[in-house]
C-alpha positions, 0 to 999 in steps of 0.5 A: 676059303672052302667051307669044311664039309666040301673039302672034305668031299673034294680033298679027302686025303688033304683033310687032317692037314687042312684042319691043322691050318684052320685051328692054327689061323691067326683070325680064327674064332674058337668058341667055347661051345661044343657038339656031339655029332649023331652016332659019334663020341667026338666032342667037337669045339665050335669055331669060325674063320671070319672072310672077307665073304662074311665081312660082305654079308655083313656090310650088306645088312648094315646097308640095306638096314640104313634104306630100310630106316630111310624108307621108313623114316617118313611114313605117316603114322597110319602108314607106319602102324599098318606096316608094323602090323603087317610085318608082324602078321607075316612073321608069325604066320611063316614062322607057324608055317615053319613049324607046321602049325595051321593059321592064316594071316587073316586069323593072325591079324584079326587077333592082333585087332581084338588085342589092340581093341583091348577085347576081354577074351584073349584071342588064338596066338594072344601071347605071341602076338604080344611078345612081338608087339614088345619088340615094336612098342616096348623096350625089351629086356633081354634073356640072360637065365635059362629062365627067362628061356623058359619063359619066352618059349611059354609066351611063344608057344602058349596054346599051340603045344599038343599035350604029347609034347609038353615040358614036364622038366623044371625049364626043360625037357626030360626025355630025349628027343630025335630030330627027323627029316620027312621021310623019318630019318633021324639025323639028330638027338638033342642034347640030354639029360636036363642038367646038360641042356640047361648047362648049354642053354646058359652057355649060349646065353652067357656067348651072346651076351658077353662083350666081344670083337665079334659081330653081334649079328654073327653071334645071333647067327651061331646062336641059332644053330647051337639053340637048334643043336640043344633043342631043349623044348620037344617042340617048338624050339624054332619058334622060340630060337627066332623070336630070341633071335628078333630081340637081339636084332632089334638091339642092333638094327632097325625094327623091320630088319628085326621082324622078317626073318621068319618070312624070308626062311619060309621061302627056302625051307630046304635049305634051312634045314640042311645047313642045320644037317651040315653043320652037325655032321662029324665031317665038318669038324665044328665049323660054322662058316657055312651056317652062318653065311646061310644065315645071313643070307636069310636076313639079307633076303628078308631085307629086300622083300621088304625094301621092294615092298616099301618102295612100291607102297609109297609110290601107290600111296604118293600116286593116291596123295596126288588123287585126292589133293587135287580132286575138284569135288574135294576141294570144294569140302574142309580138309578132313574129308581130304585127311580121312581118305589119306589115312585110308590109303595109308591103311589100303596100301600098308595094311594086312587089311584093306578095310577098317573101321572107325574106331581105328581112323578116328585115331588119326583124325582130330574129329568125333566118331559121330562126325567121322561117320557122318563124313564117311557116309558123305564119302560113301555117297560120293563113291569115293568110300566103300562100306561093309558089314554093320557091326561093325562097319567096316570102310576102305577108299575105293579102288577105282578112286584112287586107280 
């Protein structure tokens, strides 16, 4: 099936009866949700056709998903932990780069340390740094009053809102707002006033959470155009949209597939924003084919970044296993030393960070800070270990041992 904007394009004359032959399909899928496109007064319904391509699309996350939870499954635990920390620094440093906003992945995971260090001061992204770590750690209640949107979007956005931007409304924005491309051309106004956006705020939460034939995931997709359409926040409303978009795939799928996203739209920010431009064009009519298939596409994509990733890692850490198991040095000290380097790898190949430090390997091994140092030194002298800085100290396996 031709998505409704290019027949429009390719068939003009043939538009209005194809239309009829879509509103009259025995699969179609009518939603009640409904679009005002820019500069019309047509009131369009919101609706889909599901095809054996989006069927396809969907099958697809299914598979990659169970490989994802393959690979993953038997990671050791220092793995495991750095590649969580590692997915969610990638999130959140392509969901700003999305937005515009100025971070670094350094600065991201450096936080996310300061937070699991439990450190008093609340470091930069505290609060959206902890919202994602829920998804990894922690069972998640899921929005279900525009409340608790508002309440995500605090969370998400804390700090990073410029003071021009602020929400002076009960949950939402009072004013109207223009969505533009980078030349300034506006191509879209969220809706207004705030009675309105709060009505379809809780119409989107109502559509996702209700119990239906349709595929969650294909939900989660239409309910992050219809969440872009609101646009209920003056900024911010995309941070906000994918993060709500991460709860529910956590619900459905495995915690990576859940938290790569971001990464994956952060590499084709074109076309991102143009099916948003599709899609609210009078010319298609309310379909939702083409936005969601897009869609899908980004998850299927940030999938098989990380599967190629996951795959790589542990052949180096396999690759670094065998190193050290058999070195003849090691053989001839306990085994500690050989599970201090182990946990290293698993921190050099998974982490963000190759270095770490030894409050966090002594999470891992059953020995005192006191001996894990004096084991680490031995190791520094062995040129198996590489130290930095002093307070802290900082230690990663040596690149030459294990290469």
């Amino acid at each position: 099936m031709e998505y409704m904007h290019k027949f429009h394009y390719k068939h003009s004359n043939d538009v209005e009866k194809e239309f009829k032959k879509r509103m009259e399909s025995t699969n179609i899928e009518k939603l009640d949700l409904t679009i005002c496109p820019f500069r019309s007064n047509k009131n369009l319904n919101l609706y889909f056709i599901p095809t054996l391509y989006t069927m396809n699309l969907v099958n697809n996350i299914e598979k990659n998903n169970s490989l994802l939870r393959e690979l993953s499954l038997l990671l050791p635990d220092g793995a495991k932990e750095s590649l969580h920390d590692d997915i969610i620094a990638n999130e959140l440093f392509s969901t700003n780069q999305i937005e515009g906003i100025k971070s670094s992945k350094k600065e991201i995971v450096q936080s996310m340390r300061e937070i699991k260090e439990r450190n008093p001061k609340k470091p930069r992204f505290y609060s959206m740094l902890k919202s994602y770590l829920k998804i990894l750690y922690s069972d998640n209640r899921l929005p279900r009053t525009t409340k608790d949107i508002r309440d995500i979007y605090n969370n998400i956005t804390a700090s990073e809102i410029d003071e021009k931007n602020k929400i002076e409304g009960p949950l939402f924005r009072k004013e109207s707002v223009n969505v533009v491309t980078v030349t300034n051309r506006v191509i879209h106004e969220g809706v207004n006033p705030h009675y309105l956006i709060e009505q379809k705020v809780q119409e989107l939460l109502n559509f996702l959470n209700e119990d239906n034939k349709i595929e969650m995931v294909i939900k989660i997709a239409i309910s992050h155009y219809y969440f872009g359409y609101i646009h209920p926040f003056y900024d911010g409303n995309g941070r906000t949209s994918r993060f709500i978009n991460s709860l529910y795939l956590n619900e459905e799928y495995d915690k990576l597939t859940a938290i790569s996203l971001s990464r994956s739209i952060d590499n084709d920010k074109k076309t991102y924003y143009e099916i948003f431009d599709t899609t609210n064009k009078v010319i298609n009519r309310g379909e939702l084919n083409y936005f969601i298939d897009k869609f899908l596409g980004f998850i299927i994509n940030g999938q098989k970044m990380l599967i190629e990733e996951l795959k790589i890692k542990k052949s180096q850490l396999e690759h670094a296993k065998n190193i050290i198991m058999y070195d003849e040095n090691l053989n001839k000290l306990n085994d500690s030393y050989k599970d201090i380097l182990f946990i290293m790898a698993q921190i050099f190949y998974f982490s963000s960070e190759e270095y770490t430090t030894v409050q966090s390997l002594s999470k891992y091994v059953d020995l005192s800070e006191k001996t894990l140092r004096k084991f680490l030194n031995e190791l520094i002298d062995m040129k198996y270990v590489v130290k930095e800085g002093i307070r802290p100290a900082q230690y990663k396996i040596s690149e030459d041992f294990i290469e």
